[in-house]
N, C-alpha and C positions, 0 to 999 in steps of 0.2 A: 238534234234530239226531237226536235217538236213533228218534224217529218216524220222519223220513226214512226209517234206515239199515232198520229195522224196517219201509218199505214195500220197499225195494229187496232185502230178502234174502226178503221172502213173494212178491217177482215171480222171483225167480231167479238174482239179483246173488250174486256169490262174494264173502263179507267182504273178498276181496284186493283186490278191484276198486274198495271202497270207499276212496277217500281224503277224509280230514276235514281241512282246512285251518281255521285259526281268524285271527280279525281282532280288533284293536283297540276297535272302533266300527261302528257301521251305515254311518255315513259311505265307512269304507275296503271293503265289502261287493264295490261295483262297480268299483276297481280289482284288488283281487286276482283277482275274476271274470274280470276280461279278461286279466289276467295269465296265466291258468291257462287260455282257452279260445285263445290264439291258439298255446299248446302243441302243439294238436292230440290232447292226448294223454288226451283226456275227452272222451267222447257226449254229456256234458251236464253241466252247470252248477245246481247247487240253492243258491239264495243264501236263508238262511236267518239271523232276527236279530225283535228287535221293537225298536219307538221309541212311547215314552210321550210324550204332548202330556204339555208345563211350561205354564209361567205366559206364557211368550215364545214370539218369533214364531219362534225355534231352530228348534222340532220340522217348524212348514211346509215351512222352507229346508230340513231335512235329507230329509224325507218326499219332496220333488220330486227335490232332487239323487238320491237312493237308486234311485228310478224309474225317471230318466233315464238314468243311469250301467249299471242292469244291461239295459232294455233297446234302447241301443246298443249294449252290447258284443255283445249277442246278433246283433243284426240286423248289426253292423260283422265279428262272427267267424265268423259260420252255425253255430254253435255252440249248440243251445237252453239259454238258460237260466230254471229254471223259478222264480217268484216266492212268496216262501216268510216274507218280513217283511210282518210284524204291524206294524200302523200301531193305536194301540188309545190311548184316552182314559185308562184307568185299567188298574192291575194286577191288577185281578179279569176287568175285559176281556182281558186278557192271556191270562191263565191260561185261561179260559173256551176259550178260540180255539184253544190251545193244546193240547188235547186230554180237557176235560172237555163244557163243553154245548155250543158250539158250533161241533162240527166238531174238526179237527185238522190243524190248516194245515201243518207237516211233511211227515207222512203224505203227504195232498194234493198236494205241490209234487215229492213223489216219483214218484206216477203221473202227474202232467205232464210230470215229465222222461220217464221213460220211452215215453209215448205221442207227443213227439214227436219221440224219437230212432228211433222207430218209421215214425212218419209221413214224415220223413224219406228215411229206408231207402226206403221203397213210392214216393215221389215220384219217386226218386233211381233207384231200380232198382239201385242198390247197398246191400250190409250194413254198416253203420262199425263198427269195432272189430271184433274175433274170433267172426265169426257173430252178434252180436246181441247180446251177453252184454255188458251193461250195466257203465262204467266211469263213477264220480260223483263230484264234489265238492261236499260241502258245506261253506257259509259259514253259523256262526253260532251259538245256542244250543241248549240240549235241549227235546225236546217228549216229551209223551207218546204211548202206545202207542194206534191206530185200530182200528176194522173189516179185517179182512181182506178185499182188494180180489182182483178177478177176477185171475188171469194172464193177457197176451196171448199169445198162442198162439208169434208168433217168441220171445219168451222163455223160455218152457216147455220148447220146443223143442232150444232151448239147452242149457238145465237136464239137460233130461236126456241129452244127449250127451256134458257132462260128467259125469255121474254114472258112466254105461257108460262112460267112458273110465278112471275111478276104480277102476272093478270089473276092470277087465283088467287092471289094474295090478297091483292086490292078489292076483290071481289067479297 
């Protein structure tokens, strides 16, 4: 989660905009998701969690439901939501994924949200939310800190309209 919030404030998310929801389980991931996406009141959806394969067949049944649950809700609310659970054999896999050697799935799942609440937008020929300025939920645990990723330009854009807005203020 911390990786997320850590891509979404180096793209130009105002911490206000970020809301952190937490869940029970991986299982509960894809209803809160759609709880919160048919709100309206969110660009995007970052469902975020890991599920460790056991000795049982548990983890399969959870691993699919989890899938299938975040996206329909996606495709059922037009709401992106971006895929951010770890599906990982062992806890060194975990961690690995998680933001040491391979990759940093968080992080990751935050410039998908954003790219295609973007994509969206250009599709749409409308901006959702307040000029582009990114409002996110995530579901799930903490990850660690990535690479510093590009900004897309509508967000940038944003950024810095709020900034100037800031400085007139003060002024």
């Amino acid at each position: 989660m911390l990786s997320a919030c850590d891509g979404l404030l180096r793209m130009g998310a105002a911490r206000i905009d970020i809301a952190v929801v937490r869940v029970p389980g991986a299982f509960e991931i894809p209803s809160a998701a759609r709880t919160l996406a048919v709100t309206k009141k969110y660009d995007a959806i970052i469902c975020i969690g890991c599920l460790l394969r056991g000795d049982t067949a548990h983890y399969d049944v959870i691993v699919n439901e989890v899938t299938r649950g975040i996206g329909q809700s996606a495709q059922e609310t037009g709401v992106p939501h971006a895929f951010g659970v770890l599906t990982c054999d062992t806890l060194e896999q975990a961690i690995d994924r998680a933001g040491l050697k391979m990759g940093n799935k968080g992080f990751e799942s935050a410039l998908a949200a954003v790219e295609m609440v973007s994509l969206q937008a250009g599709i749409t020929g409308k901006e959702s939310g307040a000029s582009l300025r990114p409002t996110r939920t995530y579901l799930g645990k903490d990850a660690s800190i990535a690479d510093k990723p590009r900004v897309p330009r509508s967000l940038s854009s944003s950024r810095h309209d709020r900034n100037k807005k800031s400085r007139k203020k003060s002024q």
